[in-house]
C-alpha positions, 0 to 999 in steps of 0.5 A: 208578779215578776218572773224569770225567762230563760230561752236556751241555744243549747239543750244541755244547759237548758236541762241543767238551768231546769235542774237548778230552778227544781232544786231551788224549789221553783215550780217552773213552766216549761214549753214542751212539743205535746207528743212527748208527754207520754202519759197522755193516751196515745191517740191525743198525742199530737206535734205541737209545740205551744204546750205548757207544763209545771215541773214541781219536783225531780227524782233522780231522772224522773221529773214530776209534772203538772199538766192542765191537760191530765187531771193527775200528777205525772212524771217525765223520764229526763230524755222526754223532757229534753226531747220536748223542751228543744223540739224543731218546728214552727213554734220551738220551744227553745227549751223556754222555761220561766217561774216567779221569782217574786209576788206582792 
């Protein structure tokens, strides 16, 4: 399989590179600092940006999620979403998002 990669210096077109891949119909894994995945139970939510989700669709501000830590589909308002994807500390995301792009 081949993917593509992106990092971002900016969290404006990070979000908007996001928007294009959703709209384009890519399910594309992003890295998020978990505490801002707020349809975890609080006491779980810890700072820790080694976390991945798949975001598989958008409606309106609302993105649709995946996550391999909660069993059902979830949604991420889009001020979580760029709050987690640029977070600071060790590890920052950078806004990193990749999806396929082909498979044999």
């Amino acid at each position: 399989m081949k993917f593509r990669e992106q990092t971002f210096k900016s969290a404006e077109t990070g979000q908007a590179a996001l928007d294009e891949a959703i709209r384009q119909g890519h399910p594309t894994a992003v890295q998020v600092d978990f505490f801002y995945m707020d349809y975890m139970p609080e006491w779980q939510r810890v700072h820790i940006n080694a976390h991945y989700i798949i975001v598989f669709g958008m409606n309106g501000a609302t993105y649709h999620v995946s996550d391999s830590y909660y069993k059902q589909r979830s949604q991420l308002d889009r001020q979580k979403m760029l709050t987690a994807r640029f977070a600071g500390g060790m590890m920052a995301p950078k806004g990193m998002m990749f999806y396929p792009v082909s498979i044999p």
